[in-house]
Backbone as numpy.savetxt, mean C-alpha at the origin, in Angstrom:
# Nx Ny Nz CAx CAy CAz Cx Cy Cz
12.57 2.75 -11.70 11.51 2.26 -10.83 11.57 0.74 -10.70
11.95 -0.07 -11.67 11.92 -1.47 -11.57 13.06 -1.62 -10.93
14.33 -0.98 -11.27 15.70 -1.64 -10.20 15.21 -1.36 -9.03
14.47 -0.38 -8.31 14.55 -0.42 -6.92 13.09 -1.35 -6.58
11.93 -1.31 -7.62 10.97 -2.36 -6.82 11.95 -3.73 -6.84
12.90 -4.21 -7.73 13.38 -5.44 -7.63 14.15 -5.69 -6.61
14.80 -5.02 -6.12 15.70 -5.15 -4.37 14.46 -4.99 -3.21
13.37 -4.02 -3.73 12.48 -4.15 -2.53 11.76 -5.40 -2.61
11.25 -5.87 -3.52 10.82 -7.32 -3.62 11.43 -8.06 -3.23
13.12 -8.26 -3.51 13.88 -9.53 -2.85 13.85 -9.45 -1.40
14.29 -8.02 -0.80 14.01 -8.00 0.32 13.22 -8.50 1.16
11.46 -7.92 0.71 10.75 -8.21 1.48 10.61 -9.73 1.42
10.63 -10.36 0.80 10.71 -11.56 0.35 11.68 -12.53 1.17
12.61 -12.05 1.96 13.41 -12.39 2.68 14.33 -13.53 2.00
14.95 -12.71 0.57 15.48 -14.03 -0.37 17.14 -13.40 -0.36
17.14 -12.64 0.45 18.96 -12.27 0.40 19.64 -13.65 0.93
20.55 -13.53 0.09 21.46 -15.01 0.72 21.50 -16.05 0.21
20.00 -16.25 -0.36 19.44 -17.81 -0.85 19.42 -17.72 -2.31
19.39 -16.74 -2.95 19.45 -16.59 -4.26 19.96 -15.59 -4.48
20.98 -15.27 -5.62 21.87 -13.96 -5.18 21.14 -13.02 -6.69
20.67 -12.23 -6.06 19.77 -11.48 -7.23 20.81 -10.87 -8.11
22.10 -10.43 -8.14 22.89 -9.69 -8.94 23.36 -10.79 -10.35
23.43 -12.32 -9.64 23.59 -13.15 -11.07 22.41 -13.68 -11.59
20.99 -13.70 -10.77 19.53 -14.09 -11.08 19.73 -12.94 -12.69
19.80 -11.72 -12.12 19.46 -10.49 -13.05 20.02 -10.68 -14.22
21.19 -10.44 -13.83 22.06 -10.58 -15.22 22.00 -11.17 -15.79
21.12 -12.66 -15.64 21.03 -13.81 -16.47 20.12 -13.75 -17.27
18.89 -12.60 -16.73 18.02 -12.68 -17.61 18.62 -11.29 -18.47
19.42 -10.93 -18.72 19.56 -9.45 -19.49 19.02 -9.40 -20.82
18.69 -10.62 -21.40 18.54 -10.40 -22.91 16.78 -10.40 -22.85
16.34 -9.86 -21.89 14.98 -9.86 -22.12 14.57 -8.27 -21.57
13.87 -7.91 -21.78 13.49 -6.63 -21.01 13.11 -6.47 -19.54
13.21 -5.07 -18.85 13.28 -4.95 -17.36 11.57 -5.41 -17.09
10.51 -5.49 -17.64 8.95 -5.65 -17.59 9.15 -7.25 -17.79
10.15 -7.98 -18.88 9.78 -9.66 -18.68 10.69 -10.11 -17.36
11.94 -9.00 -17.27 12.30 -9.72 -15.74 11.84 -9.98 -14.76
10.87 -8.79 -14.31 10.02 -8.70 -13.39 9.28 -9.77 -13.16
8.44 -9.68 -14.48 7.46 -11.18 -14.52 8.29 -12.49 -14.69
9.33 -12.69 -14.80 10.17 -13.94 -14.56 10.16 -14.36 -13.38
10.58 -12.99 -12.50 10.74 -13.08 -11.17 9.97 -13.57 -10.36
8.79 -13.00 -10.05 7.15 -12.93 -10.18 7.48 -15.16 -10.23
7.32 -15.62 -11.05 6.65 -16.69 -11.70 8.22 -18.03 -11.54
9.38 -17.10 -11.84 10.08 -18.81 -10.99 10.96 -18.70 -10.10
10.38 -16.68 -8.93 11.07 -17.27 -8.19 10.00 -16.87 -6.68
8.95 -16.16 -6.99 8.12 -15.92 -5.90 7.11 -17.38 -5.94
6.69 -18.04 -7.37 5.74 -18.20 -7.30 6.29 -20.30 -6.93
7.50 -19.93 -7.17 8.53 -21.13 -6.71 8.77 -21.45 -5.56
9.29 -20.34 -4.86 9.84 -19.89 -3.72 8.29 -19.93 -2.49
7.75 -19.89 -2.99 6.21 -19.44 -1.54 5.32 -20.38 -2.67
5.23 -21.61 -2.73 4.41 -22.45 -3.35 3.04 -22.44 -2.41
3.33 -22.30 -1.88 1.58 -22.57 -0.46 1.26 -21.37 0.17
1.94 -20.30 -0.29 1.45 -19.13 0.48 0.78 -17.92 -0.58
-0.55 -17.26 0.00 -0.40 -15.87 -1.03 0.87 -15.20 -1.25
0.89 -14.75 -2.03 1.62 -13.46 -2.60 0.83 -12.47 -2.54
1.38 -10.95 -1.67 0.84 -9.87 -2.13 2.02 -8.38 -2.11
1.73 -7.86 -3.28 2.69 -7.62 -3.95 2.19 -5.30 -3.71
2.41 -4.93 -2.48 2.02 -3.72 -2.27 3.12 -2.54 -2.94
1.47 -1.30 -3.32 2.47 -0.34 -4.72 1.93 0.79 -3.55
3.01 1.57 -3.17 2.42 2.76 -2.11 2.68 3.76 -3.28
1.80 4.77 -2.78 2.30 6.05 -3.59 2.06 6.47 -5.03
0.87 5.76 -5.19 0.66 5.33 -7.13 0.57 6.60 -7.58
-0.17 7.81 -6.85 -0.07 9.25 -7.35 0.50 9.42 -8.17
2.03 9.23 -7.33 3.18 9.60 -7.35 3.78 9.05 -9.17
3.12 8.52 -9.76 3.32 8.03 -11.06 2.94 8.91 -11.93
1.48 9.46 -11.83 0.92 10.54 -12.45 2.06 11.34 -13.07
3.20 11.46 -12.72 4.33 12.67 -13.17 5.73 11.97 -13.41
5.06 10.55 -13.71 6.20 9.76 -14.91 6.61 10.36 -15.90
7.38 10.26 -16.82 7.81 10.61 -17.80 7.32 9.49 -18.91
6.80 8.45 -18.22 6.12 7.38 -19.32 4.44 6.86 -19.11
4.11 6.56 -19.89 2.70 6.33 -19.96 1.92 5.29 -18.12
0.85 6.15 -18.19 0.61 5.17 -16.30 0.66 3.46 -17.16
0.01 3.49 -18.87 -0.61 2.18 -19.31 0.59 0.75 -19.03
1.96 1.57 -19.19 2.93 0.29 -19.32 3.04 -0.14 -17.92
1.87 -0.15 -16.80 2.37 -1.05 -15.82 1.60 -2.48 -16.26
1.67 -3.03 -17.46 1.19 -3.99 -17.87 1.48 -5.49 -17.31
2.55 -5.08 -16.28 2.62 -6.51 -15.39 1.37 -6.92 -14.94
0.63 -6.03 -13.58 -0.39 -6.40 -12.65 -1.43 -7.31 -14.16
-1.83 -6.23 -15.35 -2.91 -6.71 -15.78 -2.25 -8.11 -16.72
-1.17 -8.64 -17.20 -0.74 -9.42 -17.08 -0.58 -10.82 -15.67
-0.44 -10.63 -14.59 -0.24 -11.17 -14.19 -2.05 -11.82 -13.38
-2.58 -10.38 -13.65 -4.35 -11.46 -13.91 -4.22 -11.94 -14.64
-4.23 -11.95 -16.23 -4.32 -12.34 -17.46 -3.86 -14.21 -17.13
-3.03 -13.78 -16.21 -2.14 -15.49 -16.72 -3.20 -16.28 -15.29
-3.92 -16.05 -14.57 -5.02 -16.69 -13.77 -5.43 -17.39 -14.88
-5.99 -17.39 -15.56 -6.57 -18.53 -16.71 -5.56 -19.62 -17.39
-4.69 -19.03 -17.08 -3.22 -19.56 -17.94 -2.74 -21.48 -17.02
-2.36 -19.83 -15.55 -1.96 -20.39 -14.84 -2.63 -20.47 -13.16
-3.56 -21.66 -12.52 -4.02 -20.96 -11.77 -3.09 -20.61 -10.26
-1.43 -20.58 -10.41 -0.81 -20.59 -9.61 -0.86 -18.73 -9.22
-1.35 -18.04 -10.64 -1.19 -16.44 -10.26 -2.77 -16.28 -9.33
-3.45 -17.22 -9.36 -4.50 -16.83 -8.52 -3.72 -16.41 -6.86
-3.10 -16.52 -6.34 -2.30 -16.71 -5.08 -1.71 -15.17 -5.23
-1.48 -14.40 -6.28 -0.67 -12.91 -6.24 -2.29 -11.84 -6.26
-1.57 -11.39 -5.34 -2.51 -9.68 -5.19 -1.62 -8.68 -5.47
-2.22 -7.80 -6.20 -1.41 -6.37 -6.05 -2.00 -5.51 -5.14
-1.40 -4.76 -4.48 -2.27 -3.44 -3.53 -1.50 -2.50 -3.74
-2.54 -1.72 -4.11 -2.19 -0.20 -4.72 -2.46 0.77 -3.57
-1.47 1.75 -3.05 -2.22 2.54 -2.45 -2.09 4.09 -2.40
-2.58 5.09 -2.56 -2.04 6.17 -2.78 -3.81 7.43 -3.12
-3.44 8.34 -3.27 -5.01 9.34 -3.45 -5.30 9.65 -4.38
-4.62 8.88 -5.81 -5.46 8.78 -7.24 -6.36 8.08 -7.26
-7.57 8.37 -7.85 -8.62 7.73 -8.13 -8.39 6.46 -9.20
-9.12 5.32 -9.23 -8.70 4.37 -10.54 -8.84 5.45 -11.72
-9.64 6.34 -12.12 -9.77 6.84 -13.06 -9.07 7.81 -13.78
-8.31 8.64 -12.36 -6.93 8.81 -12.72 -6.05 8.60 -13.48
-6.31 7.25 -12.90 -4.48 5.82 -13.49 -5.30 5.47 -14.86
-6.63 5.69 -15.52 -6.90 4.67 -16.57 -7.05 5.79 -18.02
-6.10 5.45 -18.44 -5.87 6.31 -20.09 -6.74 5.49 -20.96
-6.61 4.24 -21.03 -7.29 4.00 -22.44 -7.83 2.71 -21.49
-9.52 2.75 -21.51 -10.45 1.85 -20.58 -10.05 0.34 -21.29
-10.08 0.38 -22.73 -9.42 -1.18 -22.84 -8.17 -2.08 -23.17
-6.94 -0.99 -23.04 -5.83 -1.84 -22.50 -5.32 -1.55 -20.85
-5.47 -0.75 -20.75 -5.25 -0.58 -18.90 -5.18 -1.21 -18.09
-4.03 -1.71 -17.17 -3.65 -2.68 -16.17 -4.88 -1.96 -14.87
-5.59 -1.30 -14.76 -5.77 -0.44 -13.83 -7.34 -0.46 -14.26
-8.74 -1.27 -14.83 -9.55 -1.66 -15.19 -10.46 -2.70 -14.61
-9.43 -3.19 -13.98 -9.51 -4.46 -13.11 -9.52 -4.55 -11.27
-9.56 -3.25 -11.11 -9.47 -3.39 -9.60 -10.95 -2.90 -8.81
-10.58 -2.71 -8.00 -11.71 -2.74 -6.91 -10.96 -1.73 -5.84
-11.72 -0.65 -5.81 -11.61 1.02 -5.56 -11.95 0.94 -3.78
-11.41 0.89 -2.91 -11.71 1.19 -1.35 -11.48 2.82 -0.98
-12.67 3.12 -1.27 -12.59 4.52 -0.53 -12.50 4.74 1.15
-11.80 5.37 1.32 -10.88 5.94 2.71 -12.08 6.97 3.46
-12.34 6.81 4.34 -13.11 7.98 5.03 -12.27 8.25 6.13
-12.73 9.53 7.01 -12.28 9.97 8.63 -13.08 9.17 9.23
-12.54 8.89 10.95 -13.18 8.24 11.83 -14.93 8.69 11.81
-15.26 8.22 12.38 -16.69 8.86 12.69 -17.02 9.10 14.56
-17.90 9.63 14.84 -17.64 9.73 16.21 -17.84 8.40 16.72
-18.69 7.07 16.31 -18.50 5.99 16.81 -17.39 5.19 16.40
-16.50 5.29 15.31 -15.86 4.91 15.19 -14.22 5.30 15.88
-14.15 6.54 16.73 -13.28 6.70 17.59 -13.53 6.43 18.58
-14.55 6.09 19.64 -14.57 5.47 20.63 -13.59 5.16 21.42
-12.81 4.04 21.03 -11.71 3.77 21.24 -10.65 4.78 22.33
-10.71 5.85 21.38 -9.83 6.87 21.40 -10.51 7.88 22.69
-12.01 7.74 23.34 -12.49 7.75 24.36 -12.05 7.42 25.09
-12.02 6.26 25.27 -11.90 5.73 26.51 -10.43 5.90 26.74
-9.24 5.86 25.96 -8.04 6.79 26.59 -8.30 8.14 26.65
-8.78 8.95 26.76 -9.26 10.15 27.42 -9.96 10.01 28.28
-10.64 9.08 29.04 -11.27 9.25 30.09 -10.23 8.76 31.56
-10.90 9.46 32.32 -9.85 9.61 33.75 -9.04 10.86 33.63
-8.76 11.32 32.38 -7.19 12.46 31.87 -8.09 13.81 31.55
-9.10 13.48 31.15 -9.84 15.02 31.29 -11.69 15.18 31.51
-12.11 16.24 31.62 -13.20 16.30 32.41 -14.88 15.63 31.68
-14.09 16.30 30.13 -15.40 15.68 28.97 -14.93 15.04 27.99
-14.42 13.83 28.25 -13.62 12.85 27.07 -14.69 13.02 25.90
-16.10 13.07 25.43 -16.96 12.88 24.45 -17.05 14.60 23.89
-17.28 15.46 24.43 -17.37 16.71 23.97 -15.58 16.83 23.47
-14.51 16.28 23.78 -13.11 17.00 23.33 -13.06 16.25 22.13
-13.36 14.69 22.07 -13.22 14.10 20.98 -14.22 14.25 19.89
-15.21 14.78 20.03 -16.26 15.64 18.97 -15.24 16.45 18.35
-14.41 17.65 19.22 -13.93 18.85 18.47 -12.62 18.16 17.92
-11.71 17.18 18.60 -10.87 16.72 17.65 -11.38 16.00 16.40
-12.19 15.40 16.32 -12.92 15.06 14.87 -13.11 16.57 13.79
-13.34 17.37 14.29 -13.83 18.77 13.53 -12.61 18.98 13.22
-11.32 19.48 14.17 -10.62 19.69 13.48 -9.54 18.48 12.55
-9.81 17.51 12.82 -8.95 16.35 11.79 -9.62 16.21 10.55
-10.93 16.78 10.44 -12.20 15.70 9.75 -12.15 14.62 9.42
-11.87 13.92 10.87 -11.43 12.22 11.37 -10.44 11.57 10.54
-9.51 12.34 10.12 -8.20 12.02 9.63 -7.55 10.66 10.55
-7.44 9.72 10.48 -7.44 8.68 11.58 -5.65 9.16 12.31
-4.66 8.94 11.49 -2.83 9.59 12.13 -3.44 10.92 12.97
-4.01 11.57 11.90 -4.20 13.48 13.20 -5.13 13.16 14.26
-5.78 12.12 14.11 -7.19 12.04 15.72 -6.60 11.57 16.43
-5.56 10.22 16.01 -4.77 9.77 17.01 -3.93 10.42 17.92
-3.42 11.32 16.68 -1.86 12.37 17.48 -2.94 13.16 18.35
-3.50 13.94 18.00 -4.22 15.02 18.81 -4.55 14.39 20.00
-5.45 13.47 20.16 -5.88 12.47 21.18 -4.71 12.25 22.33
-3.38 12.02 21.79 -2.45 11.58 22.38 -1.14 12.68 23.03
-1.84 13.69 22.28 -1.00 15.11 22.67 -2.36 15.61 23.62
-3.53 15.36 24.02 -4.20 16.13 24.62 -4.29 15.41 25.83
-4.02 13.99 26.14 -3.31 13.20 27.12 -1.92 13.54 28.15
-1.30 13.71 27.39 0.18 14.17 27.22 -0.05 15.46 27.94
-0.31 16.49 27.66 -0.74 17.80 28.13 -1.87 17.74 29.62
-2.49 16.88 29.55 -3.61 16.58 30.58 -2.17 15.87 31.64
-1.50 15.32 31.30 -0.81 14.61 32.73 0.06 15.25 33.01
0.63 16.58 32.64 1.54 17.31 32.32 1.18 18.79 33.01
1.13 18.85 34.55 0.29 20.37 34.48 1.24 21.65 34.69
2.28 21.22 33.58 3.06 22.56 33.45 2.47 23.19 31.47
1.92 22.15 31.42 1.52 21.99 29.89 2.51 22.00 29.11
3.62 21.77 29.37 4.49 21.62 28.08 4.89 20.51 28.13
4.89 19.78 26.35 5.30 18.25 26.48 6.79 18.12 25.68
């Protein structure tokens, strides 16, 4: 998991070329893959983007649940708060987690847990005012843009990707009067 977040980090980072991560790495070998990371993190993101946030996105955290190692050793993130007092240059790094575990999920033991420290955004479906939007491209294309987008809400239960698609396949089909798209 760390060799491939470390190429996706350089990547996104747009540091191919300018620093050649294969002798960065190797240089640090005598330390572990968790202090490389945070090496990385601290002299070459936090080096490299001196005036800009850092934010540092984890898709798929579920997807950890069925590690073979404890969720607790992602002890970077709560490390890399930790060093805000240290250092206030980590004030500038965010982590974003995103995925359909609950924090409580991810938290084994409430007081060492990297995962203690965040702030939980629960996800809802559209609401009928909140698709609107998605009205007014249905109007002109069929007869009751507000009664169709009611029943696409029912069946998405405002799933925002399925209200869209549906919305956009019932368009599609409306300009289409052989009905097949």
């Amino acid at each position: 998991m760390v060799q491939r977040n470390r190429w996706d980090l350089w990547r996104s980072f747009n540091l191919l070329g300018i620093i050649n991560l294969k002798t960065w790495w190797k240089e640090q070998e005598e330390v572990s893959l968790l202090q490389r990371l945070s090496q990385f993190i601290e002299e070459i993101l936090l080096t490299r983007f001196a005036e800009e946030r850092i934010f540092i996105l984890v898709d798929e955290i579920d997807s950890i649940l069925s590690l073979n190692f404890p969720v607790d050793d992602f002890a970077l993130i709560r490390f890399c708060y930790n060093q805000r007092a240290i250092n206030p240059e980590y004030t500038r790094i965010t982590f974003a987690i995103f995925g359909v575990a609950t924090p409580s999920d991810l938290i084994a033991d409430k007081n060492r847990t990297p995962f203690n420290i965040e702030v939980a955004i629960d996800l809802s479906g559209f609401s009928l005012e909140e698709a609107q939007p998605l009205a007014k491209g249905l109007e002109n294309v069929i007869a009751n843009p507000q009664a169709v987008l009611k029943e696409i809400l029912v069946w998405t239960s405002g799933q925002p990707f399925l209200t869209q698609k549906i919305c956009e396949l019932v368009v599609k089909i409306a300009g289409n009067p052989t009905g097949v798209i």
